[in-house]
C-alpha positions in Angstrom: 0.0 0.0 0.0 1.1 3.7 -0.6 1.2 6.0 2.1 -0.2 9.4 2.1 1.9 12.1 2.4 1.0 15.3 3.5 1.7 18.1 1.0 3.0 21.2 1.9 0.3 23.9 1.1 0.8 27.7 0.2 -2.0 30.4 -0.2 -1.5 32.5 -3.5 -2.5 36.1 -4.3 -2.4 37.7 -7.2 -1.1 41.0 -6.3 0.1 42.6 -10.1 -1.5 42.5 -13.6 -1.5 39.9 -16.0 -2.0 43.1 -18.6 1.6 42.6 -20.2 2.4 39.1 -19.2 2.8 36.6 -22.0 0.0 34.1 -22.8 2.1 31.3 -21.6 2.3 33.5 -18.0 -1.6 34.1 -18.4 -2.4 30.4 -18.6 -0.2 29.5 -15.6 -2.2 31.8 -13.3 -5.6 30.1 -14.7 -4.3 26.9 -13.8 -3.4 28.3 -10.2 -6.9 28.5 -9.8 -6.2 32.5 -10.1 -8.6 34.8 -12.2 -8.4 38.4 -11.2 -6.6 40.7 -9.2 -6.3 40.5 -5.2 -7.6 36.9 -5.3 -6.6 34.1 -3.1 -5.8 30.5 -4.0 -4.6 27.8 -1.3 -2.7 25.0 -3.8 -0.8 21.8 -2.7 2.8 22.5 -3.2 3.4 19.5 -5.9 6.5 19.5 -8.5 4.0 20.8 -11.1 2.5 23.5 -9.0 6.3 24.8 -7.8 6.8 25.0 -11.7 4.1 26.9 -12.8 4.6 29.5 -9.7 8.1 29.9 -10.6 7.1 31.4 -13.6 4.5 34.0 -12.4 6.7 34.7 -9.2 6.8 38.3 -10.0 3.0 38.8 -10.1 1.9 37.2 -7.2 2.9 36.9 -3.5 3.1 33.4 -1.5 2.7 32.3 1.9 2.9 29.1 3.6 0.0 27.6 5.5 
């Protein structure tokens, strides 16, 4: 049997404009979970999701739960 491992989680905010980033940057945020400015996602802190905040890094602000 696998075991269950807790995943770190991190609350996301959108806290600059997506006016300007590139499409690629655009779709990363929508697959965050993220759709407008000032908005707050919690995500599970998975390889995929570290990826995809690396690249929007400068238009949002993390935290750790």
């Amino acid at each position: 049997m696998k075991e269950e491992r807790e995943m770190a989680k991190v609350k996301i905010t959108q806290i600059k404009s997506k006016n300007g980033a590139s499409k690629r940057q655009i779709a990363n945020l929508q697959s965050l979970g993220i759709h407008r400015m000032h908005q707050t996602v919690e995500v599970e802190l998975t390889p995929v999701s570290k990826g995809m905040l690396e690249k929007v890094l400068h238009l949002v602000k993390v935290e750790e739960i």
